[in-house]
N, C-alpha and C positions, 0 to 999 in steps of 0.2 A: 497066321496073319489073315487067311482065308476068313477064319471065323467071326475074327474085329469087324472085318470090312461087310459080312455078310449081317451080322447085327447095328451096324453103320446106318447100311442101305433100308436096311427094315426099318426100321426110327423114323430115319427118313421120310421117307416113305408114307408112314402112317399117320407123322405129321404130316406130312402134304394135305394127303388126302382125308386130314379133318379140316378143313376149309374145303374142299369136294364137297364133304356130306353138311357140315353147316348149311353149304348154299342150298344144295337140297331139299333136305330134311329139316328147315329154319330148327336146329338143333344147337345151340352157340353153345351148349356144354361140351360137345363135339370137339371144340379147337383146343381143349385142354386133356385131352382122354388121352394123349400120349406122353404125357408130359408128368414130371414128379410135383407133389401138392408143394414144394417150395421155389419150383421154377419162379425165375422173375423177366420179366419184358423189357426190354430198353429198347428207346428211340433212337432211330440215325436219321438225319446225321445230326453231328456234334454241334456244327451251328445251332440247331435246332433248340436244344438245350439252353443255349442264351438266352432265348428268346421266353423259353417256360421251364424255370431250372428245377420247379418240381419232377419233371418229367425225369430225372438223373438218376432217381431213386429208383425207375424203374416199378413195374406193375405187379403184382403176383395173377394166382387165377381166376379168381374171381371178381379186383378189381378191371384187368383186362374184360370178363366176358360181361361183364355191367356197360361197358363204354364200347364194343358191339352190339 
């Protein structure tokens, strides 16, 4: 259980701290280094989506790091 939570915390982690180095190092490829090439983005809140329901489809990486 140790080890789930200690590879948790790491992830974590390293996501966080790619918006650290973005701000940085204006590096916007940075916010995706931790992440798998078919992650996808979704907005909250849910309202939010009424309002612009393409946003439901959610982002992948590269349309996310074009609209940073």
């Amino acid at each position: 259980m140790a080890d789930l939570y200690d590879r948790m915390h790491q992830t974590t982690t390293a996501f966080l701290d790619s918006y650290k180095q973005e701000n940085v190092g204006n590096d916007i490829k940075a916010l995706s280094s931790s992440l798998t090439p078919t992650c996808r983005r979704y907005y909250l809140p849910l309202s939010m989506l009424q309002q612009a329901p393409v946003l439901a489809a959610g982002t992948g990486n590269e349309e996310y790091e074009q609209q940073m």
